[in-house]
C-alpha positions as CSV (number, residue, x, y, z in Angstrom):
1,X,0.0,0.0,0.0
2,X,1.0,3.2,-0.4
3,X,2.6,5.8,2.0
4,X,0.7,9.8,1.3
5,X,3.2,10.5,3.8
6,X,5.7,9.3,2.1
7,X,7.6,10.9,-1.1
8,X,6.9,8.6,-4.1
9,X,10.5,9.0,-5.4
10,X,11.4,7.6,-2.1
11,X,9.6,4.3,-2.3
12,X,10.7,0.8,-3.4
13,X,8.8,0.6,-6.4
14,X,9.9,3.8,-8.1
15,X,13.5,2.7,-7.0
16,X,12.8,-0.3,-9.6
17,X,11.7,1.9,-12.0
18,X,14.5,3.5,-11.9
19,X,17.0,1.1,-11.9
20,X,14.1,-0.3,-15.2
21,X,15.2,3.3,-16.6
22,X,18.9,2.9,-16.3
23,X,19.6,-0.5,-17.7
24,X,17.1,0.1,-20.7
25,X,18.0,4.0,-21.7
26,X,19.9,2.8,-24.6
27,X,17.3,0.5,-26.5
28,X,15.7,2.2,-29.2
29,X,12.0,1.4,-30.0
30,X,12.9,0.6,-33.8
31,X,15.3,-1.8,-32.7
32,X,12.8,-3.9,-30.3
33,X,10.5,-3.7,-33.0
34,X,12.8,-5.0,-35.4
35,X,13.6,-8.0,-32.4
36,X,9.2,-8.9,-32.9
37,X,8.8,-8.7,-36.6
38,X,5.3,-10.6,-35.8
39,X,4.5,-8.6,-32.6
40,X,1.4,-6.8,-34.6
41,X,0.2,-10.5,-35.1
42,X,0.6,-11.5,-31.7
43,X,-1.0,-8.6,-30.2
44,X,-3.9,-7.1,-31.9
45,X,-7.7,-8.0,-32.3
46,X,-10.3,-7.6,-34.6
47,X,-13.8,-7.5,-33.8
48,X,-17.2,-6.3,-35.3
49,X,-15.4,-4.6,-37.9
50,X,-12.7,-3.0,-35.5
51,X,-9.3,-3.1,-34.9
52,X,-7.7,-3.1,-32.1
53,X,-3.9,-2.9,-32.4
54,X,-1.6,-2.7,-29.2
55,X,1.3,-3.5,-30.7
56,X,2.3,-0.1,-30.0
C-alpha cells in the first residue's frame, strides 16, 4: 500500500523503475521492434469490424 506521507521517489517501487530506466536508456524502439517482426500478429484483435492494435 502506499505511504501519502511518504515521497513517491522515495519508495521501493519507483527505485525499480528507476533502476528499469537505467539498464534500458539505450534501446531504441525501432530496434525492439525490429527484435518482434510478428509482434502486430501477436497482439492485436479484430472484432465487429474494429481493430484493435496494441502492438504499440
Amino acid at each position: 500500500m502506499i505511504n501519502p506521507s511518504c515521497p513517491i521517489n522515495q519508495t521501493a517501487i519507483w527505485a525499480q523503475l528507476h533502476q528499469h530506466q537505467r539498464s534500458t536508456r539505450f534501446l531504441h524502439m525501432r530496434d525492439l521492434f525490429r527484435q518482434q517482426p510478428d509482434r502486430f500478429a501477436q497482439m492485436h484483435e479484430q472484432l465487429n469490424g474494429l481493430l484493435l492494435d496494441y502492438s504499440k
